[in-house]
N, C-alpha and C positions, 0 to 999 in steps of 0.2 A: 032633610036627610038625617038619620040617626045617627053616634057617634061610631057604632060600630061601622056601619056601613061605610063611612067617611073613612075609617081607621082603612078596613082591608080595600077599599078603593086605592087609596094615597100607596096602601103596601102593593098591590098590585102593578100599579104604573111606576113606583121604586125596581121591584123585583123586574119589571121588563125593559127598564134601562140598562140594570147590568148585566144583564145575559148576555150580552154582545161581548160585555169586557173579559168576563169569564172564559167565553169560548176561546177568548185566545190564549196562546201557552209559550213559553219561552221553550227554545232547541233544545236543553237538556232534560227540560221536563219528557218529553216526547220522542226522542230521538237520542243514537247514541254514536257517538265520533267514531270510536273503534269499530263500530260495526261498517266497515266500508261497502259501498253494494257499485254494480258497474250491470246495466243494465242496458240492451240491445235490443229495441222494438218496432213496434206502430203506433203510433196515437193514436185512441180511439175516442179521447174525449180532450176539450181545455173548457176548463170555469176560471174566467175572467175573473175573481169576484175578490169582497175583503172579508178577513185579514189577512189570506194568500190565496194566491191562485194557485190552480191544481192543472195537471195535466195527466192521462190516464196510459200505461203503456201496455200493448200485448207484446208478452215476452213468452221463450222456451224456456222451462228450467230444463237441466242437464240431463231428462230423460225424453223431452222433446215436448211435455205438456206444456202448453199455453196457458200464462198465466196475466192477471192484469194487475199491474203495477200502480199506487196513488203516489205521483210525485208533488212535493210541495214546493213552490217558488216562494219570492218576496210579495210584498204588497202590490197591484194593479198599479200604484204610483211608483214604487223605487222601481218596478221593472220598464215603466213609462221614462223616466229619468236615465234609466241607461240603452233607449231607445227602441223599448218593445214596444209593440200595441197589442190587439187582443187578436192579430192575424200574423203573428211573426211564427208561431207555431200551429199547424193546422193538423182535421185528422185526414190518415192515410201517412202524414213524416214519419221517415223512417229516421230512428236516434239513437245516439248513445247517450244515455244517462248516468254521470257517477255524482257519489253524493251516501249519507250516512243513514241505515236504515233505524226504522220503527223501531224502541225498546224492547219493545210484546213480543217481535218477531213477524209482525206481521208484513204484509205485502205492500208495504208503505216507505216512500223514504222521502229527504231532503234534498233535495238537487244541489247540487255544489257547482255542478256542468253537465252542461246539454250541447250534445256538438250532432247536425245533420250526417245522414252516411255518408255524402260529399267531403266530409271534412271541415264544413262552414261551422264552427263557434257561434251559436246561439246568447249562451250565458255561462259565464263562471266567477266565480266569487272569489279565486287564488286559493279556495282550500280546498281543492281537491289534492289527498296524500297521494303522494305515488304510488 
Protein backbone atom coordinates (compact mmCIF):
# COMPACT_ATOMS: atom_id res chain seq x y z
CA UNK A 1 0.00 0.00 0.00
CA UNK A 2 1.42 3.48 -0.64
CA UNK A 3 1.90 5.92 1.88
CA UNK A 4 -0.74 8.08 0.73
CA UNK A 5 -3.22 5.61 0.75
CA UNK A 6 -2.23 4.35 4.11
CA UNK A 7 -2.28 8.24 5.20
CA UNK A 8 -6.18 8.92 4.11
CA UNK A 9 -7.14 5.31 5.16
CA UNK A 10 -5.88 5.75 8.82
CA UNK A 11 -7.66 9.62 8.31
CA UNK A 12 -10.76 8.04 7.26
CA UNK A 13 -11.30 5.41 10.17
CA UNK A 14 -9.95 8.63 12.57
CA UNK A 15 -12.67 10.85 11.14
CA UNK A 16 -15.52 8.00 11.53
CA UNK A 17 -14.73 7.48 15.13
CA UNK A 18 -15.57 10.88 16.04
CA UNK A 19 -18.58 11.59 14.39
CA UNK A 20 -20.45 10.09 17.02
CA UNK A 21 -18.67 12.34 19.54
CA UNK A 22 -19.42 15.33 17.66
CA UNK A 23 -22.94 14.74 17.23
CA UNK A 24 -23.54 15.07 20.61
CA UNK A 25 -23.97 18.63 22.21
CA UNK A 26 -24.43 19.94 25.63
CA UNK A 27 -28.16 21.78 26.71
CA UNK A 28 -26.97 25.30 26.20
CA UNK A 29 -25.33 24.72 22.99
CA UNK A 30 -28.81 23.69 21.54
CA UNK A 31 -31.48 24.78 23.71
CA UNK A 32 -32.51 27.65 25.76
CA UNK A 33 -33.84 27.68 29.61
CA UNK A 34 -35.84 30.69 29.21
CA UNK A 35 -37.53 29.71 26.43
CA UNK A 36 -40.10 27.44 28.34
CA UNK A 37 -42.52 25.51 25.99
CA UNK A 38 -45.58 23.26 27.68
CA UNK A 39 -46.90 21.17 24.98
CA UNK A 40 -50.14 19.02 24.66
CA UNK A 41 -50.29 15.97 22.06
CA UNK A 42 -50.06 12.46 20.49
CA UNK A 43 -47.02 10.66 20.00
CA UNK A 44 -46.37 9.79 16.76
CA UNK A 45 -43.10 8.42 17.06
CA UNK A 46 -40.24 7.25 20.11
CA UNK A 47 -36.42 6.45 18.80
CA UNK A 48 -35.07 4.49 21.57
CA UNK A 49 -31.52 5.30 20.58
CA UNK A 50 -27.99 7.07 21.80
CA UNK A 51 -27.11 9.85 22.64
CA UNK A 52 -30.97 10.57 23.40
CA UNK A 53 -33.92 9.28 22.77
CA UNK A 54 -36.51 11.31 20.92
CA UNK A 55 -40.12 11.19 21.03
CA UNK A 56 -42.28 13.02 18.26
CA UNK A 57 -45.57 14.91 19.40
CA UNK A 58 -48.62 16.11 17.21
CA UNK A 59 -49.77 19.33 18.77
CA UNK A 60 -52.35 22.51 17.84
CA UNK A 61 -50.74 25.75 17.83
CA UNK A 62 -53.04 28.45 19.00
CA UNK A 63 -54.75 28.65 15.60
CA UNK A 64 -55.53 24.89 15.54
CA UNK A 65 -52.75 23.84 13.03
CA UNK A 66 -51.16 20.54 13.78
CA UNK A 67 -47.78 20.71 14.31
CA UNK A 68 -45.05 17.96 15.27
CA UNK A 69 -42.99 18.55 17.99
CA UNK A 70 -39.01 16.61 18.45
CA UNK A 71 -38.77 16.02 22.13
CA UNK A 72 -35.29 15.15 23.48
CA UNK A 73 -34.93 12.94 26.65
CA UNK A 74 -31.73 11.55 28.51
CA UNK A 75 -29.71 8.57 27.21
CA UNK A 76 -31.59 4.95 26.48
CA UNK A 77 -29.53 4.24 29.94
CA UNK A 78 -30.26 7.24 32.56
CA UNK A 79 -33.88 6.74 31.30
CA UNK A 80 -33.52 2.72 31.90
CA UNK A 81 -31.94 3.71 35.49
CA UNK A 82 -34.98 5.72 36.35
CA UNK A 83 -37.19 2.90 35.19
CA UNK A 84 -38.11 3.39 31.44
CA UNK A 85 -37.94 0.97 28.82
CA UNK A 86 -38.40 1.49 25.28
CA UNK A 87 -42.37 0.76 25.74
CA UNK A 88 -43.09 3.22 28.76
CA UNK A 89 -43.99 5.70 26.02
CA UNK A 90 -46.05 4.52 23.00
CA UNK A 91 -47.55 6.09 19.71
CA UNK A 92 -51.27 7.05 19.98
CA UNK A 93 -50.11 8.65 24.28
CA UNK A 94 -51.68 11.38 24.62
CA UNK A 95 -49.09 13.98 26.96
CA UNK A 96 -48.14 16.80 28.30
CA UNK A 97 -44.81 17.78 27.60
CA UNK A 98 -42.90 20.84 29.51
CA UNK A 99 -39.42 21.37 29.11
CA UNK A 100 -37.10 24.25 27.32
CA UNK A 101 -37.25 24.94 23.58
CA UNK A 102 -34.79 24.75 20.54
CA UNK A 103 -32.51 28.21 20.28
CA UNK A 104 -33.37 28.39 16.37
CA UNK A 105 -36.85 28.47 17.26
CA UNK A 106 -37.60 25.60 15.89
CA UNK A 107 -40.26 22.85 16.65
CA UNK A 108 -37.90 21.11 18.97
CA UNK A 109 -37.40 21.05 22.71
CA UNK A 110 -35.98 19.20 25.86
CA UNK A 111 -38.29 17.55 28.09
CA UNK A 112 -37.91 18.41 31.53
CA UNK A 113 -41.63 16.39 32.16
CA UNK A 114 -43.72 14.35 30.39
CA UNK A 115 -46.94 13.62 32.39
CA UNK A 116 -49.77 11.04 30.50
CA UNK A 117 -53.44 12.97 30.10
CA UNK A 118 -54.47 10.65 33.06
CA UNK A 119 -52.10 12.53 35.24
CA UNK A 120 -49.53 9.58 35.47
CA UNK A 121 -45.84 11.29 35.75
CA UNK A 122 -43.79 9.65 33.20
CA UNK A 123 -40.46 11.74 33.72
CA UNK A 124 -39.32 14.86 35.30
CA UNK A 125 -36.00 16.07 36.06
CA UNK A 126 -37.17 18.87 39.08
CA UNK A 127 -36.64 21.51 36.48
CA UNK A 128 -39.51 22.20 35.18
CA UNK A 129 -40.04 26.34 36.13
CA UNK A 130 -43.43 27.04 37.15
Amino acid sequence: MKPVSTLLLAAAITLAGVAPVLAHHSFASEFDAAKHIKVTGTVTKVEWRNPHAYFYVDAEDGKGKVQNWAMELGSPNALARRGWNRNSLKEGDVVIVEGSQARDGALKGNASSVTLADGKRLFSTGATPD
